[in-house]
Structure formats: C-alpha cells, structure tokens
BAFI-3210 file (N, C-alpha, C; in Angstrom, 3 decimals, decimal comma, padded with zeros to 6 digits):
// residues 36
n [1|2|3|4|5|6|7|8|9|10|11|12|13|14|15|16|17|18|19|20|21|22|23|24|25|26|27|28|29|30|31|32|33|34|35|36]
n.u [190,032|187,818|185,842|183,496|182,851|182,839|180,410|178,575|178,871|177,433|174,824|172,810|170,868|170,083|172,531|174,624|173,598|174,169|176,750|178,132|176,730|178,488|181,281|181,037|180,746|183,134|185,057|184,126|184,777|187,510|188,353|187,077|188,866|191,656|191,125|190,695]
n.v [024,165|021,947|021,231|019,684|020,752|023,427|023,645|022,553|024,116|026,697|025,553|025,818|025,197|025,313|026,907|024,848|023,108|024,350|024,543|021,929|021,246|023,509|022,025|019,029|020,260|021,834|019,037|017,488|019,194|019,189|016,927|016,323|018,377|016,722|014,583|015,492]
n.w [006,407|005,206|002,351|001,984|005,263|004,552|003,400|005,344|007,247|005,912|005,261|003,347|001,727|-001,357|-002,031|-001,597|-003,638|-005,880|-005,783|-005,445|-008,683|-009,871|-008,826|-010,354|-012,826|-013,550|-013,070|-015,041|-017,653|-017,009|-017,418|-020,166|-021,615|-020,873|-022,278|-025,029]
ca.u [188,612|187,521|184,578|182,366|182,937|182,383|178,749|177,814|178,706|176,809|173,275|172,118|170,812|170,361|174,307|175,196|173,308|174,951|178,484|178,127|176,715|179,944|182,580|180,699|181,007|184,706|185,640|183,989|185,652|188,867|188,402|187,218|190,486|192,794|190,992|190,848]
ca.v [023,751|020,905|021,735|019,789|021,324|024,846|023,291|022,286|025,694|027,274|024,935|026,670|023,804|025,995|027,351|023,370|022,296|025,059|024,075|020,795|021,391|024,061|020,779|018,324|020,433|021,574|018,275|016,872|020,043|019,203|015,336|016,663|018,336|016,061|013,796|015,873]
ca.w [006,310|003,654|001,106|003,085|006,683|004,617|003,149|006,461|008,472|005,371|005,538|002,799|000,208|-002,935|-002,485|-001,930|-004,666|-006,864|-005,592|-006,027|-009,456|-010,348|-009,235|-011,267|-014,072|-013,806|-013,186|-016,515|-018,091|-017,160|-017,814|-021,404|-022,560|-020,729|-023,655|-026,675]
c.u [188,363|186,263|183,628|182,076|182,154|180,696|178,170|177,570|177,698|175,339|172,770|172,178|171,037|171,876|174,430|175,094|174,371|176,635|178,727|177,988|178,271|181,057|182,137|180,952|182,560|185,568|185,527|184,667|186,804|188,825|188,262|188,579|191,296|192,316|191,128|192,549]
c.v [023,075|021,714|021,222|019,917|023,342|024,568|023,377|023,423|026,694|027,190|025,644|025,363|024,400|026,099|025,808|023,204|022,745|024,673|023,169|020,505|022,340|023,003|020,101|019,098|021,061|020,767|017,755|018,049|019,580|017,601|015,488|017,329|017,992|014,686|013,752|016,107]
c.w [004,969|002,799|001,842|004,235|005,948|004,184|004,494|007,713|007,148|005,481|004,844|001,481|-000,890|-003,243|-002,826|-003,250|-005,613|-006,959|-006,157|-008,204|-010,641|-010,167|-010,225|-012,447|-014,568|-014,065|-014,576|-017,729|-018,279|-017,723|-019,353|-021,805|-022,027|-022,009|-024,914|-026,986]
res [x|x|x|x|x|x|x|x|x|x|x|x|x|x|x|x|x|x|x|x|x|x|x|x|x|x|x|x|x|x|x|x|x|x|x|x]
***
C-alpha cells in the first residue's frame, strides 16, 4: 500500500494534513545535512 492509498482509506484531513506536514519536514531535514 503507497502513502497515498493509506490517506485515502484514512479520509481524515487533519491526520493528512499532519502527514503531509511530517514528510515535508523530514525531507527538508534530510536535504539540510546532506548540505552542511
């Protein structure tokens, strides 16, 4: 099951949002110390 097949059996916007919000900020995480 992908990430967005489990959003969509969830339908719960707040979780989404929050998810969405937790990748976006891992990713810029990791994009930050693959820089420093």
């Amino acid at each position: 099951m992908t990430i967005l097949e489990a959003l969509s059996v969830v339908s719960n916007r707040p979780l989404v949002l929050a998810g969405l919000v937790a990748v976006d900020y891992v990713t810029l995480a990791t994009l930050s110390e693959g820089r420093s």
